[in-house]
C-alpha positions as CSV (number, residue, x, y, z in Angstrom):
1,X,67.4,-75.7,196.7
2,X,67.5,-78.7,199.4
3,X,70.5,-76.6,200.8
4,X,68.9,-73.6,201.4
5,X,65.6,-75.4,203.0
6,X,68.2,-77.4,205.2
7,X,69.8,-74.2,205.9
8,X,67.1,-72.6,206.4
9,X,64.0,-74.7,208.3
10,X,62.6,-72.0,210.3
11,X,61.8,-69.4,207.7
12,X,61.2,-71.5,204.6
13,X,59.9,-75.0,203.5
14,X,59.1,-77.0,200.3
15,X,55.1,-77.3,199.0
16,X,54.6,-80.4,197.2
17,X,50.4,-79.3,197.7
18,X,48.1,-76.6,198.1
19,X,47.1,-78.3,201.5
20,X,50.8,-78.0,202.4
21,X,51.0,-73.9,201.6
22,X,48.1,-73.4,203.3
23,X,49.7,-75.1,206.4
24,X,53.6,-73.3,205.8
25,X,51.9,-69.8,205.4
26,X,50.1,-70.3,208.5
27,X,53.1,-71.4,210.0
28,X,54.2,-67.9,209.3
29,X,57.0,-69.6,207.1
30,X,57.6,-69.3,203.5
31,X,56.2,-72.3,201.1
32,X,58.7,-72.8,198.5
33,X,57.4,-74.2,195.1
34,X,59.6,-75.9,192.7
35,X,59.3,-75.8,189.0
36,X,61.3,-76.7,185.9
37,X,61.6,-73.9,183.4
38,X,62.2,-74.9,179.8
39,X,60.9,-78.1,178.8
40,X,64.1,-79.0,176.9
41,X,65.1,-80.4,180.8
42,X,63.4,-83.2,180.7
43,X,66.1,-84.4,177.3
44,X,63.0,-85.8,175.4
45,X,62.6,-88.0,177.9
46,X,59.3,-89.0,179.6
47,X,60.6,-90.8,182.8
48,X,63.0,-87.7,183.5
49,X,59.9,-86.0,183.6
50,X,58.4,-88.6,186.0
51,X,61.6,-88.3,187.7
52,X,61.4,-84.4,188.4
53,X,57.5,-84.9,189.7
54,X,58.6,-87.7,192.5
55,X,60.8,-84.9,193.5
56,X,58.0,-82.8,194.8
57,X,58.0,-80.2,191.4
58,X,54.9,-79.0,190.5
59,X,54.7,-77.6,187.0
60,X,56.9,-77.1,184.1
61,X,56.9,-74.3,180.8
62,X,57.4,-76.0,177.8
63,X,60.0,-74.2,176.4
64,X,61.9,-71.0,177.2
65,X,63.8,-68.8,175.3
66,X,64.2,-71.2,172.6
67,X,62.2,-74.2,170.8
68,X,62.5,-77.6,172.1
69,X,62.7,-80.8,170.1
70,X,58.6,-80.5,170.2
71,X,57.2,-77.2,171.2
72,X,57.9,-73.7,169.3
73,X,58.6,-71.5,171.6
74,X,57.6,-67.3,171.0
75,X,60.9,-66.1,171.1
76,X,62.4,-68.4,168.4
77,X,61.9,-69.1,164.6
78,X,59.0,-71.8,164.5
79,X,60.4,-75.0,164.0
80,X,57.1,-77.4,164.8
81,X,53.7,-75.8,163.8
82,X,53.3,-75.9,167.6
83,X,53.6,-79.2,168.9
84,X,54.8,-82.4,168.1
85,X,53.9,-85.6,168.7
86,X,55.6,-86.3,171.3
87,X,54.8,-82.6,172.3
88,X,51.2,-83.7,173.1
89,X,52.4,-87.1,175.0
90,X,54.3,-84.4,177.0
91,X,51.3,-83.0,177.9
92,X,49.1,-85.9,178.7
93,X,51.8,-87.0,180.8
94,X,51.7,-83.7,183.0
95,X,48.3,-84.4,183.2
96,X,48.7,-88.1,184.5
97,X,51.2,-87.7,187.3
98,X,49.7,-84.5,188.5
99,X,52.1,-82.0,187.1
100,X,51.1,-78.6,185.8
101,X,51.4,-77.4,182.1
102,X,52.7,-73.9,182.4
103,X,52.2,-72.2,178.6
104,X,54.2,-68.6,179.7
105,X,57.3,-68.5,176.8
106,X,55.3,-70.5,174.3
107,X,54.3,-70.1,170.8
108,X,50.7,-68.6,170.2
109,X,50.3,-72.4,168.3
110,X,51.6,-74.2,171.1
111,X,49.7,-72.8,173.7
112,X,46.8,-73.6,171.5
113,X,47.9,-76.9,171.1
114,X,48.0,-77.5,174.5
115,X,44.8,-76.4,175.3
116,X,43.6,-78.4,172.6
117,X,45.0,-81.7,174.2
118,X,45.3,-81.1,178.3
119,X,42.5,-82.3,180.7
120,X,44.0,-80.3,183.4
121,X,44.0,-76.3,183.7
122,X,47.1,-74.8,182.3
123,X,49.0,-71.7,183.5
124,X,50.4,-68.7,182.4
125,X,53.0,-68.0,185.2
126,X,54.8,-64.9,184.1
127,X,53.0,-63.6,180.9
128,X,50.7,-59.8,180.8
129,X,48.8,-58.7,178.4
130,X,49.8,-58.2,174.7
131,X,46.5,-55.4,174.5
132,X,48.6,-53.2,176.3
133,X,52.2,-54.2,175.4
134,X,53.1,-56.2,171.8
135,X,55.8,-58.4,173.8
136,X,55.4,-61.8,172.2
137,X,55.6,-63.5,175.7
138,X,52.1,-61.7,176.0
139,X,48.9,-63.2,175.9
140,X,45.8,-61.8,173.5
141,X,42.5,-60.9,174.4
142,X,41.2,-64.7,172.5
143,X,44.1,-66.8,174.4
144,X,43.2,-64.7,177.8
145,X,39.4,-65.9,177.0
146,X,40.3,-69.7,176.1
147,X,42.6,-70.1,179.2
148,X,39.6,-68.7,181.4
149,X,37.4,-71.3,179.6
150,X,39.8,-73.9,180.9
151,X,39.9,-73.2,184.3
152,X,43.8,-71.6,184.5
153,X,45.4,-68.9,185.4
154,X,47.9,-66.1,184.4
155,X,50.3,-64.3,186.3
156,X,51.1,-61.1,185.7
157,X,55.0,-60.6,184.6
158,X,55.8,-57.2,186.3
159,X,58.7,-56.5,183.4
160,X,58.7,-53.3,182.3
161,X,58.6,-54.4,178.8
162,X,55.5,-56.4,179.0
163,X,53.5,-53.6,180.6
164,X,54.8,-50.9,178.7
165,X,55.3,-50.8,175.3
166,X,58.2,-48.2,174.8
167,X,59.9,-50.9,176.7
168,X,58.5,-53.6,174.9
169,X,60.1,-52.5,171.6
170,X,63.3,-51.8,173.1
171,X,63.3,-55.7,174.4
172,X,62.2,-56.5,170.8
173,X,65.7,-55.3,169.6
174,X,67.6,-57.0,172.2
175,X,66.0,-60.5,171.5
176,X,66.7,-59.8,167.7
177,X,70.3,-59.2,168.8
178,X,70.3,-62.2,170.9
179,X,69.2,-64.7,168.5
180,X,71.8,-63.2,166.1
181,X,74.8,-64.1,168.3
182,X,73.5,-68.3,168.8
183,X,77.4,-69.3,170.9
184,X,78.6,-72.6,169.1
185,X,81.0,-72.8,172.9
186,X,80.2,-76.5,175.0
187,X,81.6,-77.3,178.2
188,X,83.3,-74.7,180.3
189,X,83.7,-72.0,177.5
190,X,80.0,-72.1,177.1
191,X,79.6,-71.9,181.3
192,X,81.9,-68.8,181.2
193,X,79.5,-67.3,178.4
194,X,76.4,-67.7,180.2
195,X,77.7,-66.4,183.6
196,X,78.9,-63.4,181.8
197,X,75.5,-62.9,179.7
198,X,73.5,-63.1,183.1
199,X,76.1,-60.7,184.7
200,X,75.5,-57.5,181.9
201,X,71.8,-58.8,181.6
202,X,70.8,-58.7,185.5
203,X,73.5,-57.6,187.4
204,X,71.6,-54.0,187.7
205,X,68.1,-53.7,187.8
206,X,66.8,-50.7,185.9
207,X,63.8,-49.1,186.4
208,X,61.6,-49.0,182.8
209,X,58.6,-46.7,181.7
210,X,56.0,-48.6,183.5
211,X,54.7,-48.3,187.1
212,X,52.9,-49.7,189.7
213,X,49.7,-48.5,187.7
214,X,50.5,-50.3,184.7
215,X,50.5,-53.2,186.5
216,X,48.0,-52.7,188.5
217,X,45.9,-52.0,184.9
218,X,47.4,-55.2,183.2
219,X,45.2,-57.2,186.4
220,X,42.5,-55.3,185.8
221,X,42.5,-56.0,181.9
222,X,42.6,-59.4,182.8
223,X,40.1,-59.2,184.8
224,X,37.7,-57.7,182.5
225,X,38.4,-60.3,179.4
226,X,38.7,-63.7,181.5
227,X,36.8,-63.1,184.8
228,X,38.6,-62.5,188.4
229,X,38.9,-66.1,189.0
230,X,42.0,-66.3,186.3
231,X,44.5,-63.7,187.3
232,X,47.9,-64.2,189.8
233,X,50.9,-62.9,190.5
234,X,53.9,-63.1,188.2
235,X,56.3,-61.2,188.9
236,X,59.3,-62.8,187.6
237,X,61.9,-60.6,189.9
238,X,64.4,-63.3,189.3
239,X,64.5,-63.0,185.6
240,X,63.8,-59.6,184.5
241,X,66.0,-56.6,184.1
242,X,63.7,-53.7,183.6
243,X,60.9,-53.1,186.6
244,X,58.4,-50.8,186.9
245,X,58.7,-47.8,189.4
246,X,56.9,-48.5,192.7
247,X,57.2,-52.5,192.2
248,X,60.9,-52.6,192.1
249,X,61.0,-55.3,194.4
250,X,58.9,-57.5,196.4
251,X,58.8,-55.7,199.6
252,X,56.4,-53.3,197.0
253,X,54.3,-55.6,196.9
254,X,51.4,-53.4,199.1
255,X,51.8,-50.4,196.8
256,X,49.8,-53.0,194.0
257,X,47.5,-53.8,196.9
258,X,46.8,-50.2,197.5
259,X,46.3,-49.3,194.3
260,X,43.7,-52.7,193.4
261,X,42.0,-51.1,196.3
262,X,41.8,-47.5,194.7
263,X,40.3,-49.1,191.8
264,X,37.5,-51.2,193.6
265,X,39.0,-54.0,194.0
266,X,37.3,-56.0,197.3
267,X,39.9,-57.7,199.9
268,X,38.4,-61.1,198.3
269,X,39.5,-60.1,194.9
270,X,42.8,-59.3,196.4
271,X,42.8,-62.5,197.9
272,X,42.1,-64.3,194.4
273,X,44.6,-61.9,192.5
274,X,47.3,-62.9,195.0
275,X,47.5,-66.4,195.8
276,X,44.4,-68.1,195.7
277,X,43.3,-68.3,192.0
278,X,46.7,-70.5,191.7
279,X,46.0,-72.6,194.6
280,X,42.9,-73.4,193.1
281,X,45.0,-75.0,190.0
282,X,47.4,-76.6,192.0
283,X,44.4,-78.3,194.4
284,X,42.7,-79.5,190.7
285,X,45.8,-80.6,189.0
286,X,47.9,-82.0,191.8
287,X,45.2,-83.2,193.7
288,X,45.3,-81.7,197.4
């Protein structure tokens, strides 16, 4: 990543702030944000995790597609009731050096967990809404309603299978699958096998059942459950292999604009939706 903003200074540049988005976007620039995905990066280790916020990262999921030594994660066979221990020192360490808890790929008893011991807002950052998809990586009408109650935000995942839920069962299958076929490879075998499961997982982007309406519908549920202050963007391009037509990338992006606008949505809900409901976190937790 320092490579590509060394590469690249006149078109994009690292955001350790909200002050310091405000100022690249005006620049006309892109603000680059980094995050950790998967809290299992941090090797159950509390100064790595100091160690990744000195280098200017900003928030971290607790798991990913699998449990960690202390968080369940919603895509694997719960191993911890939630959190452990050292789950919740995890947290309130976030919470000290200014780092945000980000609950999108937990466990519906983690991300309670979590709410039940951070100080800070949490957010969702790539997680829709289970009322109108079943994907476990969704969020229910009662955890949209808590996280609105502490101040976060979600972001709407744009994957086809968490808007629509034709897709969503046929993602259920392939995570079944998946979990089925746990590699027992280390070293450069296992290398090999994860290039090759990213290549026939992402190398062509299909476009699902869901649209730009579904999306567009997901916000709006949102919306009407936790308030307009609590919804983002997303999308998750990078990680998902099923899109929905008209948002197939993110140069279509203003087809969701235009159709927020169709459904009543002011330019300062717009604004909220995409981009400043977040910064609003980021200012709270980080601290500028």
């Amino acid at each position: 990543m320092q490579a590509m903003l060394d590469q690249h200074p006149d078109q994009i540049e690292l955001a350790t702030s909200a002050t310091d988005i405000e100022r690249i976007v005006g620049g006309k620039k892109i603000a680059a944000i980094l995050t950790v995905e998967g809290g299992h990066q941090i090797a159950n280790d509390l100064a790595v995790l100091r160690m990744y916020r000195r280098m200017g990262i900003l928030s971290m999921t607790l798991t990913h597609f699998r449990n960690t030594d202390w968080a369940d994660s919603s895509t694997d066979k719960p191993a911890h009731n939630g959190l452990t221990d050292f789950g919740k020192e995890v947290i309130r360490e976030m919470n000290r050096i200014g780092m945000i808890v980000d609950i999108s790929h937990v466990s519906d008893k983690t991300f309670y967990d979590a709410l039940a011991v951070t100080t800070k807002p949490v957010i969702a950052s790539h997680s829709s809404c289970r009322a109108l998809s079943s994907a476990a990586r969704n969020m229910d009408d009662d955890m949209l309603r808590a996280l609105a109650r502490n101040g976060g935000v979600v972001g709407v995942n744009f994957s086809s299978a968490f808007l629509s839920q034709q897709d969503a069962d046929d993602l259920r299958k392939k995570i079944t699958q998946e979990n089925a076929l746990e590699p027992t490879l280390t070293g450069a075998a296992l290398d090999d096998y994860a290039r090759q499961h990213y290549h026939d997982d992402y190398a062509t982007v299909h476009v699902g059942h869901a649209t730009v309406d579904d999306a567009a519908k997901c916000v709006d549920h949102i919306v009407k459950i936790a308030g307009i202050d609590h919804v983002g963007i997303g999308s998750d391009f990078d990680g998902i292999p099923d899109v929905p037509r008209g948002l197939e990338d993110v140069s279509k992006m203003p087809n969701l604009t235009a159709t927020l606008l169709r459904m009543g949505y002011s330019e300062d809900d717009i604004q909220k939706i995409m981009g400043r409901n977040f910064l609003r976190v980021i200012r709270e937790v980080v601290g500028r």
